[in-house]
N, C-alpha and C positions, 0 to 999 in steps of 0.2 A: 572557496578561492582565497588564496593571502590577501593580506590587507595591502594598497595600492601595489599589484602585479608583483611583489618579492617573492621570487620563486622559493622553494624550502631548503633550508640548508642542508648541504650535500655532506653526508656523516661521515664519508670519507675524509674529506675535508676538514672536518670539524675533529676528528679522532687524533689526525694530523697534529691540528694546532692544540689538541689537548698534551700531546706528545711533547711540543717543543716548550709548550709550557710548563712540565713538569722536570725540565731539565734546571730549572729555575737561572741560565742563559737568558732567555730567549720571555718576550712578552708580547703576546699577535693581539690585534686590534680587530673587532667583528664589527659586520657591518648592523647599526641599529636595526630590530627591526620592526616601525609602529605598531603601536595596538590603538587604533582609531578608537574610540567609544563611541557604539549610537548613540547616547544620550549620558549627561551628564550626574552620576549617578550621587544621589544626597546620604544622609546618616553623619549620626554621631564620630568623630577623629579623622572627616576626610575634610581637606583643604584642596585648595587651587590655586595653581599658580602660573607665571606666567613663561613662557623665554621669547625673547625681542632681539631681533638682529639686526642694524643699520647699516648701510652700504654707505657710503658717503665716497663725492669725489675727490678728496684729500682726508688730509691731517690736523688742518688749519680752521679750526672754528671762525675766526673770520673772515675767512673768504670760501670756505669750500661746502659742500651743501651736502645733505642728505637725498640720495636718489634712488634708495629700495628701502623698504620698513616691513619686517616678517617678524608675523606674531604666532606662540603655538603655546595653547593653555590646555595644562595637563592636570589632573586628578591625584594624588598622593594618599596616605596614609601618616597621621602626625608619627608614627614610629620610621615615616621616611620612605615605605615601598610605596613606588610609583603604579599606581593600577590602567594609567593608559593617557592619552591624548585627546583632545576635544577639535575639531578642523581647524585647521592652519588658515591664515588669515596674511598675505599679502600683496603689496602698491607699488609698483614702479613709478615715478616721477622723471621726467623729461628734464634734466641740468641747463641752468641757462648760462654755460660756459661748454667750448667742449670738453671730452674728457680726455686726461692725457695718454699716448702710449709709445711704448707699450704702457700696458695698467703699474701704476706705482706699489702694487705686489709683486709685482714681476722685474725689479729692479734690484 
């Protein structure tokens, strides 16, 4: 079964965007798709690292706060290829202000 329900990419599809990319026009964005790892695998040239995302409700470090925190540490290769992901890690916090909207992305 894919990893979290991503169904398989559809090679029509994909033949597609090999197409419009070789017109060198045109540059299509694919959607990620995890390689969960059961377990975090050791040896010599692999590192770990981290990506961290912060939702905050503003711009303003003094007044506005942090209200999501998502973490996801992945596996590498010191020559830089990526061998996979380790489980995602995050927390929603409840703002003690509301928040505005529409959302201040949407402005």
């Amino acid at each position: 079964m894919p990893v979290d329900n991503f169904p398989p990419p559809d090679r029509t599809l994909d033949a597609l965007a090999n197409r419009l990319e070789a017109s060198k026009d045109y540059r299509v964005l694919r959607r990620l798709r995890p390689s969960v790892l059961s377990h975090k695998p050791e040896g010599r040239g692999l590192r770990t690292g981290l990506f961290v995302n912060l939702e905050t409700t503003g711009l303003n470090p003094r007044q506005d706060e942090i209200i999501e925190i998502g973490m996801v540490p992945f596996i590498y290769r010191i020559d830089g290829i990526l061998l996979g992901t380790l489980p995602a890690f995050s927390r929603l916090r409840e703002p003690s202000i509301p928040l505005p909207y529409p959302p201040l992305s949407r402005i």
